[in-house]
C-alpha positions as CSV (number, residue, x, y, z in Angstrom):
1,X,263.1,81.2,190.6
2,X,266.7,82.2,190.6
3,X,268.2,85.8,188.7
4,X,271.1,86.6,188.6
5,X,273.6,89.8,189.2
6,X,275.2,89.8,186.0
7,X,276.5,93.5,187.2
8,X,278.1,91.9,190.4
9,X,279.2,88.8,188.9
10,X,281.2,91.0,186.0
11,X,282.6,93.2,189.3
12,X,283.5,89.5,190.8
13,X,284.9,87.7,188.4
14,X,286.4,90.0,185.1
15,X,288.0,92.8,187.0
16,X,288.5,91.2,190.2
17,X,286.5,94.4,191.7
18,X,284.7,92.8,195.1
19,X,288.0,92.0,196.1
20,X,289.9,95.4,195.4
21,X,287.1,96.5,197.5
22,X,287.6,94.6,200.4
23,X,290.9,95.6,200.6
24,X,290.5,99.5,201.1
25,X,290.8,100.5,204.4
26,X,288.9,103.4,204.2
27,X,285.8,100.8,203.9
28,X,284.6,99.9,207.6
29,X,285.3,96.1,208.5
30,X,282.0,95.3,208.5
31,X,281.1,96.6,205.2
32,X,284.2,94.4,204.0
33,X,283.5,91.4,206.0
34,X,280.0,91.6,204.3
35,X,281.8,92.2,201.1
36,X,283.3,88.5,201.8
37,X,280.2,87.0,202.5
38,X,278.9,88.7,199.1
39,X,280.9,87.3,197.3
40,X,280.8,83.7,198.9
41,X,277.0,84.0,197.8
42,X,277.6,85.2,194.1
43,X,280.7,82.3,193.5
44,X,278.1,79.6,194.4
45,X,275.9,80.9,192.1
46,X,273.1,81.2,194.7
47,X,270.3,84.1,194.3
48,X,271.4,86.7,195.9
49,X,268.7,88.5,198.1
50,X,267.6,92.1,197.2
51,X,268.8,94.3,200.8
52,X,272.2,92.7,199.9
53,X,272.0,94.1,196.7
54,X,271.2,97.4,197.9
55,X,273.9,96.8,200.8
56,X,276.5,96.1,198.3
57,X,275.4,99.3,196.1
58,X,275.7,101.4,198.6
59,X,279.1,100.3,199.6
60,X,280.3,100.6,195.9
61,X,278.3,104.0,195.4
62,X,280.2,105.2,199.1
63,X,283.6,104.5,197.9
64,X,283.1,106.2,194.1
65,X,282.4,109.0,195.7
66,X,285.1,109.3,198.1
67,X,287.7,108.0,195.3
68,X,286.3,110.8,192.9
69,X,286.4,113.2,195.9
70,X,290.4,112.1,196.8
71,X,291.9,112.5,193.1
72,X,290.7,115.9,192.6
């Protein structure tokens, strides 16, 4: 059975968001090179698995955080 992130897919597609993100250099390489492969996996409209999920969260939830923290 195959889901779908909606969430991700919105972030990917609408607002071009995935690849803002891999763009910021204050994201380490590997956490945007994963960000590539992410979104490889959501544009082929293959389930994505849950620990990349969580992987890709955290990324997003890291950089809030140190964008909220910078424009203070």
């Amino acid at each position: 059975m195959n889901y779908d992130n909606a969430v991700a897919e919105v972030m990917l597609e609408d607002n071009k968001l995935i690849d803002k993100l891999e763009l910021e250099t204050c994201i380490p390489k590997s956490d945007r090179d994963f960000l590539a492969a992410y979104q490889a996996v959501l544009v082929s409209n293959v389930s994505t698995k849950k620990s990349d999920d969580a992987r890709f969260c955290d990324i997003f939830k890291t950089w809030m955080i140190q964008r909220h923290r910078n424009t203070k």
